[in-house]
N, C-alpha and C positions, 0 to 999 in steps of 0.2 A: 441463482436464477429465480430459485421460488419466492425469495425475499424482495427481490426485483419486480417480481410481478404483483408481487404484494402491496409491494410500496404504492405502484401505480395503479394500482385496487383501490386503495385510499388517497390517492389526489385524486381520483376521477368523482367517487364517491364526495369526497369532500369538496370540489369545485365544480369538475363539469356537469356534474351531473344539477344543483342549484343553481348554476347559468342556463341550463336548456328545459328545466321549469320554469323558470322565470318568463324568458324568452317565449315559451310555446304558451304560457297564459298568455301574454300578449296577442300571442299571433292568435289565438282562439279568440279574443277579444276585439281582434280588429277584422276576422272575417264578415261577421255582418255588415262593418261598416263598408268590409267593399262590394259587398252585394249589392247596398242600398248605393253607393255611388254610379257603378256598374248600368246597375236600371235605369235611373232617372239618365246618365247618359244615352243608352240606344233606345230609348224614347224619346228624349231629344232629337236626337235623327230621325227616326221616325216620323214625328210630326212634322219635321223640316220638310219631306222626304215628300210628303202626304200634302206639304202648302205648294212645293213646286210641282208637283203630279197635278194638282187642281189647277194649277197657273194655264199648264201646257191643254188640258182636256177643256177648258171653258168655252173658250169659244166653237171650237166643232162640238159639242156637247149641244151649245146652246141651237144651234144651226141646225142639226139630228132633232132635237127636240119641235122646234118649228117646223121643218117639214113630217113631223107626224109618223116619220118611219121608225116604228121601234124596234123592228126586226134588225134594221143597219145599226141603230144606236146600240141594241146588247150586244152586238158582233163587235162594235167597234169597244164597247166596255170589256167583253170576253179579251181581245188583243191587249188593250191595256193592262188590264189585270193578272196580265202571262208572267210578270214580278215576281220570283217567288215570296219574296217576303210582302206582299201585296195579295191579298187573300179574298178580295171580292169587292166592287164595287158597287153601289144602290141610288137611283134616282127616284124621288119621291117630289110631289105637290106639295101646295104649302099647306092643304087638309089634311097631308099625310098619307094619301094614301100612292101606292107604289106605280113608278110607269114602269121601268124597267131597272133590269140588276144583271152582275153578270152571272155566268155559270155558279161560280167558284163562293159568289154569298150566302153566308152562312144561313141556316136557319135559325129563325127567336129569336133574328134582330130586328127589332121593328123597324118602321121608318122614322127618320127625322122632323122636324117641323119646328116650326118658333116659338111653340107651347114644349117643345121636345129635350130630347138631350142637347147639354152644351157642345160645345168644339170639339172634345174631344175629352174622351171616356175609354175606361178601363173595364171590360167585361167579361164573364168568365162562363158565356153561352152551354148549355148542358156540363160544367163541368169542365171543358176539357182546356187545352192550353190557351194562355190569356190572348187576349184581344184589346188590342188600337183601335178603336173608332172615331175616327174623325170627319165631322159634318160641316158641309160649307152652304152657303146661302149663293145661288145666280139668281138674278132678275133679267129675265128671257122679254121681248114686247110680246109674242106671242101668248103664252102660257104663262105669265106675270113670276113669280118667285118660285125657283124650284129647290129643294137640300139634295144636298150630292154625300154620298156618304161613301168615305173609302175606312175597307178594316184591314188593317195588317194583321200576322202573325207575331206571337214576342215569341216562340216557343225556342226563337233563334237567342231572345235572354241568358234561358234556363243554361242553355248549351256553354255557351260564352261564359256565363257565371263558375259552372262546371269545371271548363277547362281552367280560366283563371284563379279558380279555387286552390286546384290542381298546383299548378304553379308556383303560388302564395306557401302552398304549404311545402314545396317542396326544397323552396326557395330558404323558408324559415329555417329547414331543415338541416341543410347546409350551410345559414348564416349560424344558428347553435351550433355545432360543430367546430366550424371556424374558432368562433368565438370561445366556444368553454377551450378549445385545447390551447389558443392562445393566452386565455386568461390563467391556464394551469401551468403554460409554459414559462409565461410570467412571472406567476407568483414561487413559482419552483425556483427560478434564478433569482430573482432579490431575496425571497425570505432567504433561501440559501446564502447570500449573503449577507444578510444580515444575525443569522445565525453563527456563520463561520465568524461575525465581528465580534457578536458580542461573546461566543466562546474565548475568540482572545482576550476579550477583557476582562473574560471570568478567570483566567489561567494565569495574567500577566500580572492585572491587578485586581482589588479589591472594588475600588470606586472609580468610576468615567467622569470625565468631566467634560460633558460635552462641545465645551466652549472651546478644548483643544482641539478636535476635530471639527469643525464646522460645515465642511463639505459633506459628515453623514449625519448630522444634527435632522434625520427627519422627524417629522412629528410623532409616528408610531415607533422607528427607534428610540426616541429621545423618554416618550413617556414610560417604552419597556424597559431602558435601563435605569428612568424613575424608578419604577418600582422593583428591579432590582438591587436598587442602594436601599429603600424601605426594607425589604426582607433583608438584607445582608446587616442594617441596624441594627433590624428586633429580633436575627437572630443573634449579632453581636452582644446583643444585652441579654438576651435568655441565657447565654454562656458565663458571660460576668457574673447574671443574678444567681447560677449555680456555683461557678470555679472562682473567675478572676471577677473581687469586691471593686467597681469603682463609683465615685457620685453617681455615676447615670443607670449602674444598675441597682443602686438604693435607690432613686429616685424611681426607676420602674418601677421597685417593688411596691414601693407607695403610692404611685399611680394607678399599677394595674390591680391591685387589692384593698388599699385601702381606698381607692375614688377622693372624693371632696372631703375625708375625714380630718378633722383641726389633729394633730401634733404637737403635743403641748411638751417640753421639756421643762422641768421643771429642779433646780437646784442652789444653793447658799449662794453660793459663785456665779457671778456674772461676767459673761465674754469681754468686756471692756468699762474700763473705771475710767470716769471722768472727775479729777482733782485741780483744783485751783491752789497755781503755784503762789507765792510768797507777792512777786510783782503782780498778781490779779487774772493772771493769763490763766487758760485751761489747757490741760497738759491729758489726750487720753494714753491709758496704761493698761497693755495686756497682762492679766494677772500671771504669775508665777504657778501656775498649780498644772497638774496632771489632766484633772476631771477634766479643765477646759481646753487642755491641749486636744482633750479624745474626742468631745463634745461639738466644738463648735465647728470641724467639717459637717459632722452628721447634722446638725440643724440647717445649717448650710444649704445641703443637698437636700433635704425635705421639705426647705420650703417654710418650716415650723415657725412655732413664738415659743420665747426662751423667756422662764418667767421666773425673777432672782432678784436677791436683795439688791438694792441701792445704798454701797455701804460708802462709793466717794465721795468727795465734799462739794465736788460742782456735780454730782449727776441729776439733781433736781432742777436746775437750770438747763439741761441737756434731753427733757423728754416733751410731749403733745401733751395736752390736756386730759390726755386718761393714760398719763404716765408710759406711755410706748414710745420707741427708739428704734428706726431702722438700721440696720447692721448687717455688714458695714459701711462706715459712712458712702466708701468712695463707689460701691458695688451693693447695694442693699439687697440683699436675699433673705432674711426671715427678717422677725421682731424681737426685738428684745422689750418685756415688760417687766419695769422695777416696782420692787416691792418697799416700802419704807417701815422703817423699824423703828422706834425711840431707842436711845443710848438706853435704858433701864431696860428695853428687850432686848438688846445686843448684847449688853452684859451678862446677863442670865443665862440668855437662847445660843449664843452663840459661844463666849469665854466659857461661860460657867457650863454649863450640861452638857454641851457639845463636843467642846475641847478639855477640858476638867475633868469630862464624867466618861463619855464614851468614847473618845482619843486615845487617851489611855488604859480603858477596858480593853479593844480591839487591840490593839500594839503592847507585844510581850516584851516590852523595853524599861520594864521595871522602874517605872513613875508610878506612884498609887493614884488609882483616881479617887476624886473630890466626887459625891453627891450630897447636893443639898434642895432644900425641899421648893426653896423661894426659885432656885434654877429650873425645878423641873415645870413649873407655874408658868414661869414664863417661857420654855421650850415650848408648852400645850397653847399658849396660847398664840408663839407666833405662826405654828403646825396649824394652827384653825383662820390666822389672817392670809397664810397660803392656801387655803382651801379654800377660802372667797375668792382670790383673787385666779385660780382656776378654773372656778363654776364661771364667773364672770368672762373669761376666754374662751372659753369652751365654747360658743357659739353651736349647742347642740347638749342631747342629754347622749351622746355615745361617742367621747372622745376618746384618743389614744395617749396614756398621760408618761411620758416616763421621767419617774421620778431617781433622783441624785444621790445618794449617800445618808450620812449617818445623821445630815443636820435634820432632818423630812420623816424620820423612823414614825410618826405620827400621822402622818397625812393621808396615806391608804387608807385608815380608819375614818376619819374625816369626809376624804372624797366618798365612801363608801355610802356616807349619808348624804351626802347633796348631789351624788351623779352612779347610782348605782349601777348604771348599765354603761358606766366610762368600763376600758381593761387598762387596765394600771398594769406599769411593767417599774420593778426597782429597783434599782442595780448599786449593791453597795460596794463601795471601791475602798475599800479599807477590810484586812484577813476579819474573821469573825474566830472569836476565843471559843475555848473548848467550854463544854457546858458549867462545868464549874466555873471556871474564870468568870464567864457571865452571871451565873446565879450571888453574883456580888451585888450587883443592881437592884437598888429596891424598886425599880418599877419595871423586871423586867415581863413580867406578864405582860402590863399594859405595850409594854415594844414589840413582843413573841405577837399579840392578836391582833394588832394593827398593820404589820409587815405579811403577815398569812391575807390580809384581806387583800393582797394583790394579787394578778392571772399569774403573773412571772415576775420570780426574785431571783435575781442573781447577781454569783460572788464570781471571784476570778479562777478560782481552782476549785477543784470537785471534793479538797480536801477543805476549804471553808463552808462547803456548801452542806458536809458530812457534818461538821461542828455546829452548823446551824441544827441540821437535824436532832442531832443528839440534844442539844438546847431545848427543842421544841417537845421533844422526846421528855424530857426529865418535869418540864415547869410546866406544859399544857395536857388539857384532855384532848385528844385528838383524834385522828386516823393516818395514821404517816406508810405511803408506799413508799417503799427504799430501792425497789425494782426500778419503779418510772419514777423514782426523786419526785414525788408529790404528796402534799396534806393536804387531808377535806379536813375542816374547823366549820362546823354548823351549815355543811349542806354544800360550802364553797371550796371549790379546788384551787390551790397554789401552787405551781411548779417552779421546785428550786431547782436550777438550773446552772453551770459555767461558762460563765463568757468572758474568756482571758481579752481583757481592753487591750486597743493596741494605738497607733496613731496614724493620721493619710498619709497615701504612698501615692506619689511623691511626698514632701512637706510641701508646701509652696514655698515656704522660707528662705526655700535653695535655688527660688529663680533669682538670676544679676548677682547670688553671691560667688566670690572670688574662688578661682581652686583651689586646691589644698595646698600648693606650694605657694601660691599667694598668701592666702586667708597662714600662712606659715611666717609669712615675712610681717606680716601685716603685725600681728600679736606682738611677733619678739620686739619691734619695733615700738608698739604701744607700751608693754612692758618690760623694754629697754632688758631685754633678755641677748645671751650672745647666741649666733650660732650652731657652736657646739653644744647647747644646752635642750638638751629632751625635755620636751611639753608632755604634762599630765595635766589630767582636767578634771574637776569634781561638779556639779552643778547641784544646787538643792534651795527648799526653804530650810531656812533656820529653823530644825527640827529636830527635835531627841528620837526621833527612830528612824535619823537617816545615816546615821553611824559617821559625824564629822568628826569630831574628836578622834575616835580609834583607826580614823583616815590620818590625822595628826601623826599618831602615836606610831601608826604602821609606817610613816614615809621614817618620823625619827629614826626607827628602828632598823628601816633600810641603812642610815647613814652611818650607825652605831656600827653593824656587823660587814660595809662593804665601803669602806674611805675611797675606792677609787669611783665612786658616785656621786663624789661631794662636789659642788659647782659645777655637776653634771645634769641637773635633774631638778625642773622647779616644779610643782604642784601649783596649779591657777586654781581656788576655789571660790565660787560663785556660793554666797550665801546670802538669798532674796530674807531679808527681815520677816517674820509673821509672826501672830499672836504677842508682840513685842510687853501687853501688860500685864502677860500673865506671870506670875513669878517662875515658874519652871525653862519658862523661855526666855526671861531673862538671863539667869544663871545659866543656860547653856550659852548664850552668846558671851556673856563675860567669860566663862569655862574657858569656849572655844579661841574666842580673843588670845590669851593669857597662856595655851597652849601654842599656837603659833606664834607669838613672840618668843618663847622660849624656845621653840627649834631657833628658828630664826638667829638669835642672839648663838647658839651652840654651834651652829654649822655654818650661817650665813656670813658672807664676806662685805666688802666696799663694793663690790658690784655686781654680786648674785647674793639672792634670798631663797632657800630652799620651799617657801613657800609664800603666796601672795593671796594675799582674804581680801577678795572683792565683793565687799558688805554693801550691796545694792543690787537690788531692781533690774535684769539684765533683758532689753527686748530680744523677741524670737530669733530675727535677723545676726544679733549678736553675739546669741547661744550659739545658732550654728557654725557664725565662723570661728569661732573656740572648738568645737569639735573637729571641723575640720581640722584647727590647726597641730592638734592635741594628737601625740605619739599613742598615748593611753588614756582610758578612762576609768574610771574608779566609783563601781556603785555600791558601795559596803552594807546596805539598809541593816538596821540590823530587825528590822520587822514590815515589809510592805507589801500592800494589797497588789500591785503589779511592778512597778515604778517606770516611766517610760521615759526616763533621761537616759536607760540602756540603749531603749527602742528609736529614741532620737538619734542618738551617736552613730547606731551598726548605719539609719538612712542617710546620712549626713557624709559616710565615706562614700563616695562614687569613686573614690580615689582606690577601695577596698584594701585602703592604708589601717593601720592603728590599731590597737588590741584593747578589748574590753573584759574589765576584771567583774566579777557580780555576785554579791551574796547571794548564798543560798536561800533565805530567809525573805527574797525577794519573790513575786510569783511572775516575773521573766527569768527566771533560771531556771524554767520549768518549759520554755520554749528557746532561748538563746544556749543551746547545751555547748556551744563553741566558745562560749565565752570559759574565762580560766575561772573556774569559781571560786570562792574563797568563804571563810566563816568568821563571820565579820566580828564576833569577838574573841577572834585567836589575833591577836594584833599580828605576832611572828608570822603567820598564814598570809596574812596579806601583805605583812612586807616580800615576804618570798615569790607573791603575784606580781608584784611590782617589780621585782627581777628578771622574774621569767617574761614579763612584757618587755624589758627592756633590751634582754638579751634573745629576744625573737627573731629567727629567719625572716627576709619578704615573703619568701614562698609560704610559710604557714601563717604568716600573716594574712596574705591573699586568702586562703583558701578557709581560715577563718572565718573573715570576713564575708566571702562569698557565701557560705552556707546562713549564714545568719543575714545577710539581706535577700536572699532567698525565702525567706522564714518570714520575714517583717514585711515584706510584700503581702506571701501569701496571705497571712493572719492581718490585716491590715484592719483601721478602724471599720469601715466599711463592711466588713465583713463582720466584725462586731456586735455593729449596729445591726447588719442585716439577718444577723441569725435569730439576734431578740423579736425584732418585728415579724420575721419568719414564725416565731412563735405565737406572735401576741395574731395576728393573722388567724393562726388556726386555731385558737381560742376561740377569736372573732365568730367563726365561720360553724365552731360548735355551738356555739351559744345562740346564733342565729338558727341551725338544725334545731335546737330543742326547742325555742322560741314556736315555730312551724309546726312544731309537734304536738307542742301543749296547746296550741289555740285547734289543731285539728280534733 
C-alpha cells in the first residue's frame, strides 16, 4: 500500500502537478484580460442605457424648462433618477451655469457646456467609486441650448468583476484538475504499455524491427527502441572489445581511441600479386604466407594502408600515380601502397640478408646462415626506401606504424628519425634464437638498437620474447625490467611483449564452400582417390623448417611397420614454391621431389599413390576444401614462430571431423594442447601419430576438435591485433600525459 501511494506521489508530482502550473499561469494571465473585457462591456450598457434615458426625458425636460418651474422639473429629475444604477441627474445653460439637478447628484461635478467635457467621461469624484458621466446637448426655443448631464454608478463593475473573478478562478480550478488527472491517467495506460512492449522485446529479442509491427511503430516508441538498439551495439562492442575479438570491435577500438589517426602496416609481403601470364593476361595471386593470412582481416577492419614491396611482374601496371591500390578489388577497404625495389635490392635485401642470413639465424633447422657485407648494404638501404615511403603516408607527425617481421628489423630506427613522435609497434613472426645463436651476426647490435627503438615488440611466445631479452642482455648497455618485460635504451621505453597470431573467425573462405562430405567427394574425385582410401593433408611453402621430407619419411615408415595401411592412406601435400633461387631451397625441392617418388615407387600401385606433391600455388578457397576433406592433418615444423595452417584446419572443420597432428617446436602447440603432438624429428613418433589419427574413435574426434575451435575462436586474429593496439593506445596516452606535464 505504501508503495502504491508512493507510486502515485510521483505521477502526480510528475504530471499533474506541471499541468495545473501551466494551466493556473494562464489563468493568472488571462484575468486582467477579462476585467478589461468585463468594463468596456457594462459601460457599453451603460451609455446605451443613458442615450435611451435622454430619448425618453427630452421633450418633458424641454417643456419643465420653458415654463420656468424648477421646482417640478427637479421633482420630476428626483423620479427619474430613482434608477439605481442612475446616480444623479444635472441641467445646466450653455454658460454653464446650473438650473437644476436632482437630489441624488454628486458633488464636484461641474456642469456641462460646449467648452466642456465630452459625451461621456470617466470620473472618480473625491476618490470614491467610479463615475459615468454622460452629457447631452437640447435646443429648447425658449432658453436656446441647454446640457443635460446624467452620472451612473460603475461600483455595480467592481461587484460583477468580483464575482466573475470568482468564477474564472474556480472554474480553472476544476478544469486543472480534470485535466492533470486525465492527463496522468493517460499517460499511466500507454506508457504502461509501451513499457510492458518494449519489456518484451527486451526479453524475447535483442533488436525490434519496427517495420514488423507497424500498428505500434509510434514516433516516441520507435525513436526509444532507436536507441535502445544504439546502447545494445555499443554495448555489444564494449563486450567484444573486452571478451569475444570481432572486426567491429577492432574497429571500435580504433575509432574510440585512436580517432582519425593513419594505421600504417607495414611488411615484405603484399596482400595480393598481380602477374602477367605467358598469353599477356594478369592473373591476381593471394600469396601463400602466414603473415598475410593474419594481416590482412586486421587491415581490413582498420581501415589502414598496407605498405609492401611490389615484387609481381604486372603489379606496376595495377597501381594510381603515387603507386596505391584499393583492396580488395571487388570490396575496397584499406590501401595497399607498393614499394618498388631493383632486382640488385631484391637480391641482396630480400634472398641474401633476409632469407640467407636471418631465416636461418631464427630457425634451429640446421641450415648455416650466409652473412655477407654487399647483403647487409642493401638490406639498410631498402629499410631507409621503407622509411620514405612511410613518412610520405603518414599524413601526420603521430602515426601508428606496425611493422612485419625480420625483413624491416631496420626501420624503427629509421622511422625514429623522420617521425619521432609515430608508436611503432613490431611484431616478429618467426621464434628469436637464444643469445648465443644470435651473437653469430655481425651486425647484431646495429638489429638489438633499432628493434628497441619501437613502443611494442612482440614474438609469439613469452619464451622468444625471454631469448630476446637475454640477447639484449648480453650484446647491449641497457636497463632491462624482466618483471614488466621492458628495456629503457637512452631514455626510451620498449615493451616486449607475446602475442600468439592467430587467424579470422570465421575464415571467410568457408562462405559457398561445400561440406565436408562434399568437399570429400570432390578431392577423391579430383585425385581419382577410391573411397576406401583415408585423406591426410600437408599444406606449406617449400621450406626447410616445415619438416616435408620427415613428413615423407614418417608416412614411409607408417607403411614399413603396419601393410594393412598400404592402399589405405594417401597423403595430399601442397608445396607453394618460394625462394626457388636460392640454393638451399632448391635442394630441398629436389630432396623432397626424389623422396616422394621413392615411397611412391615402394608402396604405390596402378591406382593408388601413397602420396601426391601438389607443387603449386593453392588459392585460399582451395586450401579449405583440402581441409575439409582431409581425415588428418599433419603439421611436423620442425621450427616455427606460430604456423597457422594448424589454426586453418581445427576453423575449417564445422564438421568437428578430422585430427590434427602438430610439432611441438611449433608455437600452436602451445595453445592447440588437443592436438596429438609429435617431435618432428623422431620420424617413428610421427608415424605413430599418423596411426593413432587413423585409428581414432568419432567421439574423441569430436571432442578434440571441439576444444580446439573453442581455443581458435577465442584467440582469434582480432584479438591479436587488438591486444597490441591495446597496447600501443596506452603508450599513446602516456606519452601524451608526459607531453602535458613537461609543457606545464
Amino acid at each position: 500500500m505504501r508503495a502504491a501511494r508512493s507510486q502515485w506521489r510521483g505521477w502526480l508530482l510528475r504530471f499533474v502537478l506541471p499541468i495545473a502550473v501551466a494551466v493556473s499561469l494562464i489563468a493568472v494571465a488571462g484575468v486582467p484580460l477579462l476585467d478589461r473585457m468585463l468594463s468596456g462591456w457594462f459601460r457599453s450598457d451603460v451609455q446605451l442605457r443613458a442615450h435611451l434615458l435622454m430619448n425618453s426625458m427630452q421633450a418633458p425636460l424641454a417643456e419643465l424648462v420653458a415654463q420656468r418651474d424648477l421646482a417640478q422639473g427637479e421633482a420630476y429629475l428626483n423620479r427619474v433618477a430613482a434608477d439605481e444604477r442612475l446616480l444623479g441627474i444635472q441641467v445646466c445653460d450653455s454658460a454653464g451655469h446650473e438650473l437644476m439637478k436632482s437630489a441624488s447628484w454628486p458633488k464636484l461635478v461641474p456642469c456641462a457646456s460646449a467648452a466642456g467635457s465630452p459625451a461621456s467621461t470617466l470620473q472618480r469624484p473625491d476618490g470614491r467609486a467610479a463615475l459615468d458621466i454622460a452629457s447631452f446637448a437640447i435646443d429648447t426655443p425658449a432658453s436656446g441650448r441647454l446640457w443635460v448631464s446624467l452620472a451612473h454608478d460603475l461600483s455595480f463593475i467592481d461587484r460583477r468583476q468580483s464575482i466573475a473573478r470568482r468564477y474564472l478562478i474556480a472554474f480553472v480550478l476544476v478544469l486543472v484538475s480534470a485535466l492533470a488527472l486525465l492527463a496522468a491517467l493517460v499517460v499511466r495506460v500507454v506508457v504502461g504499455r509501451w513499457v510492458r512492449l518494449l519489456i518484451g522485446d527486451i526479453r524475447n529479442r535483442r533488436f525490434v524491427d519496427d517495420a514488423a509491427s507497424p500498428s505500434l511503430a509510434w514516433p516516441l516508441l520507435s525513436r526509444i527502441r532507436q536507441t535502445l538498439r544504439e546502447v545494445e551495439a555499443q554495448q555489444r562492442l564494449e563486450i567484444d572489445y573486452r571478451e569475444n575479438w570481432t572486426p567491429q570491435a577492432l574497429q571500435h577500438l580504433a575509432r574510440e581511441y585512436l580517432d582519425d589517426t593513419p594505421i600504417l602496416v607495414v611488411s615484405n609481403r603484399e596482400p595480393c600479386i598481380h602477374n602477367r601470364a605467358p598469353d599477356g593476361s594478369v592473373t591476381l595471386q593471394l600469396p601463400a604466407s602466414g603473415m598475410v593470412t593474419a594481416l590482412e582481416p586486421v587491415v581490413r577492419a582498420c581501415h589502414g594502408t598496407w605498405i609492401a614491396h611490389g615484387s609481381g611482374t604486372a603489379d606496376r601496371d595495377n597501381v594510381d600515380a603515387h603507386d596505391r591500390l584499393a583492396v580488395p578489388a571487388d570490396d575496397p577497404t584499406y590501401t595497399l601502397r607498393r614499394v618498388w625495389l631493383s632486382e640488385e635490392e631484391e637480391a641482396g635485401y630480400y634472398y641474401g640478408f633476409s632469407n640467407e642470413g636471418l631465416w636461418p639465424l631464427c630457425h634451429q633447422a640446421y641450415v648455416r646462415p650466409a652473412f655477407r657485407e654487399q647483403d647487409w648494404i642493401e638490406y639498410q638501404r631498402v629499410n631507409r626506401r621503407f622509411a620514405e615511403v612511410v613518412e610520405a603516408e603518414s599524413r601526420g607527425s603521430q602515426p601508428v606504424v606496425l611493422l612485419q617481421d625480420f625483413h624491416l628489423a631496420l626501420l624503427p630506427a629509421y622511422l625514429r628519425e623522420r617521425l619521432p613522435h609515430a608508436t611503432i609497434a613490431h611484431f616478429w613472426h618467426v621464434p628469436w634464437p637464444n643469445a648465443e645463436t644470435f651473437g653469430v651476426c655481425p651486425w647484431k647490435q646495429e638489429l638489438l638498437h633499432s628493434l628497441l627503438a619501437t613502443d611494442v615488440l612482440g614474438f609469439h611466445t613469452r619464451y622468444h620474447c625471454l631469448n630476446f631479452l637475454d640477447s639484449v642482455d648480453r650484446h647491449v648497455e641497457c636497463q632491462i625490467d624482466r618483471e614488466h618485460m621492458t628495456v629503457t635504451l637512452r631514455g626510451h621505453v620498449c615493451k616486449v611483449t607475446p602475442y600468439p597470431i592467430s587467424i579470422e573467425w570465421p575464415p571467410r573462405w568457408l562462405a559457398g564452400l561445400p561440406s565436408a562430405e562434399a568437399a570429400r567427394d570432390a578431392i577423391r574425385k579430383r585425385y581419382a582417390l577410391a573411397r576406401d582410401v583415408r585423406i591426410g593433408i600437408g599444406v606449406e611453402r617449400w621450406d626447410f623448417t616445415k619438416g616435408i621430407i620427415e613428413r615423407v619419411q614418417a608416412l614411409e615408415q607408417l607403411f614399413e611397420r603396419h601393410r594393412e595401411w598400404r592402399g589405405r592412406v594417401t597423403l595430399l601435400q601442397v608445396a607453394a614454391p618460394s625462394r626457388s633461387r636460392l640454393p638451399a631451397y632448391r635442394a630441398l625441392q629436389e630432396q623432397t621431389i626424389a623422396a616422394v617418388e621413392r615411397v611412391n615407387q615402394r608402396f604405390g600401385t596402378a591406382d593408388w599413390q601413397p602420396i601426391i606433391l601438389i607443387a603449386e600455388h593453392q588459392e585460399p578457397r582451395m586450401v579449405y576444401t583440402l581441409y575439409r576433406a582431409a581425415d588428418f592433418c599433419v603439421v611436423n615444423s620442425l621450427h616455427d614462430g606460430m604456423n597457422l595452417v594448424a589454426k586453418e584446419f581445427v576453423a575449417a572443420r564445422e564438421d568437428l571431423d578430422g585430427v590434427l597432428i602438430l610439432s611441438t617446436f611449433a608455437g600452436a602447440a602451445r595453445e592447440l594442447l588437443e592436438a596429438l603432438p609429435v617431435n618432428p624429428f623422431d620420424v617413428g613418433e610421427t608415424a605413430d601419430a599418423i596411426l593413432a589419427a587413423l585409428q581414432m574413435g568419432r567421439a574423441e574426434r569430436l571432442e578434440r576438435m571441439r576444444l580446439m575451435r573453442r581455443t581458435v575462436k577465442g584467440h582469434n586474429v582480432y584479438r591479436w591485433a587488438g591486444r597490441m593496439l591495446t597496447d600501443v593506445v596506452q603508450i599513446r596516452q602516456r606519452q601524451t600525459l608526459r607531453a602535458l606535464s613537461n609543457t606545464n
